[in-house]
N, C-alpha and C positions, 0 to 999 in steps of 0.2 A: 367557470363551473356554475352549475345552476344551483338556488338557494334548497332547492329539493334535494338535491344531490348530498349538497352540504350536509346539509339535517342530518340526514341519513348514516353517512359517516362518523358523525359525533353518534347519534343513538349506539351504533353499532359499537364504537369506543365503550362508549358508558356502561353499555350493558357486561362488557368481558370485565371491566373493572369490577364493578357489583359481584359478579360471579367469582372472581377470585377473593373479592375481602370475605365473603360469606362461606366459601371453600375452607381460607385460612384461621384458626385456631388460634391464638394466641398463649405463649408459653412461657413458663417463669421458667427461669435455670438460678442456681443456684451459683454466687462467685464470691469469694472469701476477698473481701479488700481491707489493708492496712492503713496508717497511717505514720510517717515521720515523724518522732516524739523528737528527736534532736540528733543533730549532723556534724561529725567532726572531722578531721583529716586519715581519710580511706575506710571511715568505718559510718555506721547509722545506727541509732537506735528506733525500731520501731515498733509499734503495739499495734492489736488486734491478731489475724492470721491467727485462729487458732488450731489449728490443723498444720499448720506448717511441719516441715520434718528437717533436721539435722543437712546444713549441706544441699537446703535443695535451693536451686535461682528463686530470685524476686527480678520483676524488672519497675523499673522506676521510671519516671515521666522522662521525656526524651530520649527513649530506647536505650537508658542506662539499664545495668544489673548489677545485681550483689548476688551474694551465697550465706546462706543463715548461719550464722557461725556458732552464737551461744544462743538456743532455745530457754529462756528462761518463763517464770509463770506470769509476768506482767508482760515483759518484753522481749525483744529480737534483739540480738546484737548482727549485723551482717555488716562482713567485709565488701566495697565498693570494688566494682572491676573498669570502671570507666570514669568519664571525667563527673567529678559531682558539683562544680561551682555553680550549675545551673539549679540544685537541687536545695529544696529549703523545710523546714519544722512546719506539716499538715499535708505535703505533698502525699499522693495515694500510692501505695506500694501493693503488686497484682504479684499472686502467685504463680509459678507457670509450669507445676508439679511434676516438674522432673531433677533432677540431680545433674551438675556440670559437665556437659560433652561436650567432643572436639570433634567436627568431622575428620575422614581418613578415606583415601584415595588413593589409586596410582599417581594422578593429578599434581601431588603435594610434593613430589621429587623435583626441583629444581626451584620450589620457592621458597618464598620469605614471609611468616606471617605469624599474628601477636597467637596467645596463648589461647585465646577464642575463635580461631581458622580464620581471622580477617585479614587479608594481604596487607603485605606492608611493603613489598615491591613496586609499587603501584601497575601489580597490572589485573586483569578480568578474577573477578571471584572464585573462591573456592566452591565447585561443584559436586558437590557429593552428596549418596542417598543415605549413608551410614553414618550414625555417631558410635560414637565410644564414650562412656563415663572416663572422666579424667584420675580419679581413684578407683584401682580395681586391686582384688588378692592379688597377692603374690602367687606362683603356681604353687602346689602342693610339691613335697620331695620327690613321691612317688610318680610326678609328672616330668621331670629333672633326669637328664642323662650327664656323666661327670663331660669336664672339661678337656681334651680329647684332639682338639685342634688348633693349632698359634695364631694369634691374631698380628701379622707382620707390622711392625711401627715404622719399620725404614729407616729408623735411629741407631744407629749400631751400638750403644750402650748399652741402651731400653732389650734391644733381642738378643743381644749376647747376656747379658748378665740380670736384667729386670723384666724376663718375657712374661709374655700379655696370652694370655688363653681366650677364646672363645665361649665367653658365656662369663669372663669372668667379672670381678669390681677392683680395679684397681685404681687407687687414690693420687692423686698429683698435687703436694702441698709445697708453698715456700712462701717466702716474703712479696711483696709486690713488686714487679718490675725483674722477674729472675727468671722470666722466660716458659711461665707455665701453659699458657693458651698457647705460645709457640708447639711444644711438644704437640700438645691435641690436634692442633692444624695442621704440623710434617702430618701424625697419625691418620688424619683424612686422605691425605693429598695421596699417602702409599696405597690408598686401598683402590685406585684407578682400575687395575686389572686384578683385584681379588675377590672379586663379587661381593663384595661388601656394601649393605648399604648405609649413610651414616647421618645423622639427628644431631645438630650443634644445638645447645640450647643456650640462648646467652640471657643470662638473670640480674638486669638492675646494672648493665651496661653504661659507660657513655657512648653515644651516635657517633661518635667519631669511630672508636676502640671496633664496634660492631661493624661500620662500614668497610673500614681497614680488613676485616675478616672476609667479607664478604666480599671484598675485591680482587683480595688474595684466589679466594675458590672459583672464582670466576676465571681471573687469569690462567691460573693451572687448570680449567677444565675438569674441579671438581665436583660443581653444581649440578654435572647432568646425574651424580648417584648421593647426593645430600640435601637436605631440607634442614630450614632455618626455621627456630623458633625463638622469639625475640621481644624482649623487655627491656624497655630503655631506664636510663635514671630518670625520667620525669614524669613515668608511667604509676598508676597509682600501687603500695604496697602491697594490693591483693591481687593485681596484676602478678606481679614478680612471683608470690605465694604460688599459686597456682602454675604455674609453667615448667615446671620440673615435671610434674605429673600430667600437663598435659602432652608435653613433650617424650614421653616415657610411654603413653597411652598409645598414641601414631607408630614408637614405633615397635610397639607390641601389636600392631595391628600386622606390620609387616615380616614382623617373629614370625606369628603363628602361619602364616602363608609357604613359611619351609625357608625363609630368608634369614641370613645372615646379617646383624645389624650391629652397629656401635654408635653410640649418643654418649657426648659429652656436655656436662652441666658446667657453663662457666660465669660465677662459680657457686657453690654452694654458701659461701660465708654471707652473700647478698641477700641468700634464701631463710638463711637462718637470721637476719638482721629484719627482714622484712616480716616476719613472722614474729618475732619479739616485737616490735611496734605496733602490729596488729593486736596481742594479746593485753600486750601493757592499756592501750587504747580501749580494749576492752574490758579491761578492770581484771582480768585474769591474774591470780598471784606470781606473782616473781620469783624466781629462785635461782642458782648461782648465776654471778654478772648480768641478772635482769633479766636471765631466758625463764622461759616457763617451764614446768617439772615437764613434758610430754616431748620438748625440745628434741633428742634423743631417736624419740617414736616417727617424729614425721621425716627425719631423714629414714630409718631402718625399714619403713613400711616404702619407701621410695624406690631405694636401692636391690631391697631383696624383690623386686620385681625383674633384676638381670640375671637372665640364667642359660643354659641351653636346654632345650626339650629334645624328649625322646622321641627314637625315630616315628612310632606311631601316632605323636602328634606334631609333623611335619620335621621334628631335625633341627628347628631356628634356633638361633641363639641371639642374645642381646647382651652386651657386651660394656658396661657404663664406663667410663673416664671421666669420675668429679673433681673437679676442681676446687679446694680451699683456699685461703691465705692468713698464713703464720703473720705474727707480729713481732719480730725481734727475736724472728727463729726459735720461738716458741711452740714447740710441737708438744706440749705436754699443757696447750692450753684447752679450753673445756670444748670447745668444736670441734678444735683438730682430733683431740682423745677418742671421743663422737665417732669420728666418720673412719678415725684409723680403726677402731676395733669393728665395726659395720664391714669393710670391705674385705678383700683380701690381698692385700697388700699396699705396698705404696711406695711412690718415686719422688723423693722429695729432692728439693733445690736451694743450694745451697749462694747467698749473697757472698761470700767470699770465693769461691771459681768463678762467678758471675762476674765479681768485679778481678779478678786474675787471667778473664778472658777464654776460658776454659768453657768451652759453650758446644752442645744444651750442659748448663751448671750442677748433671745428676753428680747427689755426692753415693757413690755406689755401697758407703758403710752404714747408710742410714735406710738404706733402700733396700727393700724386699718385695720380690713375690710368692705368696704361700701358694698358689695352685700353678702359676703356667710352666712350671719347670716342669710337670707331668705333660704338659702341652707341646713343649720345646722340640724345633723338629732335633730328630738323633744328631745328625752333624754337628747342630751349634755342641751339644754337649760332648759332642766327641773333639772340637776344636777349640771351645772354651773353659773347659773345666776348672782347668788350674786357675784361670786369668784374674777372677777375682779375689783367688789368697794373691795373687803376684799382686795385684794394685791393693788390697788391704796392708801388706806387708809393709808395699813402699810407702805408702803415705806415713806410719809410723814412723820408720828409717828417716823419712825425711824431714820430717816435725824435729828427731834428733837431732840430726844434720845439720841444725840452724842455728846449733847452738856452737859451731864452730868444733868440733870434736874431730880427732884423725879417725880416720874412715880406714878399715883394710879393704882389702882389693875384691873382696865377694860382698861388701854389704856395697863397694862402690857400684859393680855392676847390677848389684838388684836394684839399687836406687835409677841408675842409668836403663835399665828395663821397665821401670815402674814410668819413669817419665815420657820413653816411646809408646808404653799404654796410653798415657795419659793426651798423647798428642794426637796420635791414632783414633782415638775416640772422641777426638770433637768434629763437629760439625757442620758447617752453615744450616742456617735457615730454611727450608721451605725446597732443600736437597736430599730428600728421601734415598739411601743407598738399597742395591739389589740384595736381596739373599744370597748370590753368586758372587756379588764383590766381596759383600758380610763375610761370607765364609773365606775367600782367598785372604782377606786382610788379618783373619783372627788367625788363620793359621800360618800367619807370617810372622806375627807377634807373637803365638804361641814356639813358634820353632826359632826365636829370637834372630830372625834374620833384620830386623831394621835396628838393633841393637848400635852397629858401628856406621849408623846415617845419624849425619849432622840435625839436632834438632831443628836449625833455621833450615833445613831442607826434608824437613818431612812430608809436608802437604805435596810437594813437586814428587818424593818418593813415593806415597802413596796413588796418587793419580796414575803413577810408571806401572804400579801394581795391580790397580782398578784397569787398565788397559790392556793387559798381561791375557786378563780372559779371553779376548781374539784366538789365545795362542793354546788356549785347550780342548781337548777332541770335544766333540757333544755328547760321545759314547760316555765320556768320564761323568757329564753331570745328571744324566740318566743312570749309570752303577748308582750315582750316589741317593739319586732321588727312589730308588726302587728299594736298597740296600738297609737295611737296619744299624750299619754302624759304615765307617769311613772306616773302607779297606788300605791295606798298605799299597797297592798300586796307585790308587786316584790320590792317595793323600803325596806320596813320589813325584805322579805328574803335574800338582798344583804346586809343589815347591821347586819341580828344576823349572815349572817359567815364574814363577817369581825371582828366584836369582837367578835369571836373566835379565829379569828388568831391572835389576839394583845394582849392579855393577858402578854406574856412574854416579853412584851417590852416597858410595863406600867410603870411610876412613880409610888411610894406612893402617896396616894391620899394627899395632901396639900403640895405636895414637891414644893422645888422650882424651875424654867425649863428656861432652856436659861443660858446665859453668863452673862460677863460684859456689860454695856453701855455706 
């Protein structure tokens, strides 16, 4: 190229440059920077930000964040949401004036991700245009249509005698290790075919405990209508803090769309332990067993965010299952008091059926639910009514019983019915039963026909019975599904095939049935 040519190109350069610096203006912007006054385990104190507001992100050098916890007039107390070993006392802390959101998608159904929409499945990012503040009201009452429709468990306890409504909060408390995250997971695994969508949220986990869960939903094919939200043990305490709410947030997102949802927090005692070390840590006063007076407030402002709305604002309903854990079957201690008076009702688990093998270990006399019995489809109450004075009764009888006492012959067969209840309603694992077997089993036990079947062959009678349903018209479970009560014909044709199928599993008629006492 020729040195003329050259020149000429550069001139030309030079000159567009010129004309853009001379174009551009130069502009101050105004940016509130803090600094890290001192660091301690999941909390920071920092100074400056004076503008800052309650609750809004910071983020801190290496794309960490926190959320401003206590606004005070010197300084910031924020809770840390990521790793802070990197972070040190003069570090610069940028404000990013907005309040904690989760994005929410269709997207989000089938994954696994922390309480800030960052996978943790490892696979491609969360894409979405939408966030949601992780804290929002509760609906108003007048936004509120009552509870109306059953939320099916597949546990035949739980829906015969402890039923679940739509929209409702019912509580799952017991010792550890007595089967509580079991229940909530049958609860998932049944909702396959009832359009339900469902929200695990697992709070301050081990990796193990969470993986095992998420293996489970995968194997049954529950993943493709559930989304994980997920806080491990080594994840920081304002990690854990935050994920009930954001977990609550997503799936109010799919409330309001006209959807049917249930989210279970497992469990809250992690939520309320992570929250006390955060407060303690922040110099916040103490009050009974080290919780803070407001203790209380951030479960109630949690919770009362489960409701169902009225038809004019889509029909959804949000349905919670929190999970607690008693200490020495302590339900009268200050969390469990907490959450039992917040919700509306509760199934608590008992370590003596747990360890007697008596599984899921509902003890049915401690267990209540205050709304879903208005929910209850009519059959269950037209075939289970009695059932729970029948097993209240028996279990006193049998407390008796142990004390070697002569029995006459009508407290022996209540006892002898109370314990085919009791056999009847256990369970395996991760075996969700039909409403159609539900009902044919309750009204087998209700019409005392497995009365004179050997207890070591129950489970073989029951199964005989659970397969009985082949042998009933379809007409009969359309009466029943359309019908407001269980007519005397359908309730006729489900007991001549059940004794059909019990014949071979029959006593002699005046044998004698049961054990020792």
């Amino acid at each position: 190229m020729a040195p003329d040519n050259l020149q000429g190109i550069f001139d030309s350069a030079f000159a567009k440059i010129e004309r853009v610096c001379q174009a551009g203006a130069p502009q101050l912007t105004l940016r509130e920077a803090g600094r890290i006054t001192s660091i301690a385990a999941g909390i920071a104190k920092v100074s400056g930000l004076p503008g800052v507001s309650f609750e809004e992100v910071l983020k801190f050098p290496g794309d960490a964040y926190g959320i401003a916890f206590n606004v005070e007039e010197d300084e910031i107390g924020v809770i840390l949401l990521d790793d802070y070993s990197q972070l040190h006392a003069g570090d610069e802390v940028e404000r990013m004036e907005h309040v904690m959101a989760v994005p929410v998608s269709g997207s989000l159904i089938g994954r696994v991700i922390d309480p800030l929409g960052r996978p943790r499945d490892g696979k491609a990012p969360i894409i979405s245009t939408t966030r949601v503040p992780i804290e929002r009201a509760a609906p108003p009452i007048m936004d509120r249509a009552p509870v109306t429709m059953p939320l099916q468990t597949g546990i035949k306890v739980i829906d015969a005698l402890i039923p679940v409504g739509r929209g409702q909060r019912e509580l799952i408390l017991g010792d550890r290790q007595t089967g509580k995250t079991a229940i909530a997971i049958d609860t998932i695994l049944n909702q396959r075919n009832e359009n339900v969508l469902c929200v695990y949220c697992a709070i301050g986990q081990h990796a193990s405990g969470v993986a095992k869960v998420i293996a489970t939903l995968r194997e049954k094919g529950a993943m493709s209508y559930t989304l994980v939200v997920v806080t491990e043990g080594n994840d920081s305490p304002g990690l854990a803090y935050i994920a009930p709410y954001a977990a609550t947030s997503i799936a109010e997102y799919f409330m309001e769309q006209g959807r049917d949802v249930l989210i279970v927090y497992d469990d809250l005692t992690h939520h309320a332990r992570a929250y006390r070390e955060l407060s303690l840590l922040l110099r916040r006063p103490p009050g009974r067993e080290a919780y803070p007076g407001d203790i209380f407030y951030i479960h109630s402002r949690l919770l009362e965010r489960a409701t169902h709305l009225r038809d004019s604002l889509g029909g959804g309903s949000l349905t919670a299952l929190p999970i607690i854990e008693t200490e020495a079957q302590d339900i009268s201690a200050y969390i469990p008091t907490n959450l039992i008076s917040i919700t509306d009702g509760q199934i608590y688990l008992s370590p003596s059926l747990f360890e007697l093998g008596v599984l899921p270990a509902v003890d049915v006399g401690k267990s209540v639910s205050r709304v879903g019995g208005k929910a209850q489809r009519t059959v269950y109450r037209a075939v289970a009514g009695d059932l729970k004075l029948d097993y209240a009764q028996f279990e006193e009888l049998e407390t008796f019983a142990r004390f070697g006492a002569r029995l006459d012959e009508a407290t022996r067969r209540i006892i002898e019915h109370g314990r085919r209840i009791r056999a009847c309603l256990k369970q395996p694992e991760s075996a969700p039963v039909s409403v159609r077997e539900q009902i044919v089993l309750l009204l087998a036990l209700t019409g005392k026909l497995f009365d004179n079947v050997p207890l070591d062959r129950m489970e073989d009678a029951e199964q005989a019975v659970r397969k009985a349903i082949t042998d009933i018209p379809a007409e009969v479970w359309t009466r029943i599904g359309a019908a407001d009560n269980l007519d005397a014909g359908s309730r006729e044709t489900i007991m001549g095939a059940v004794r059909e199928a019990l014949p071979d599993f029959l006593h002699a008629a005046g044998a004698v049935t049961g054990g020792a006492y």
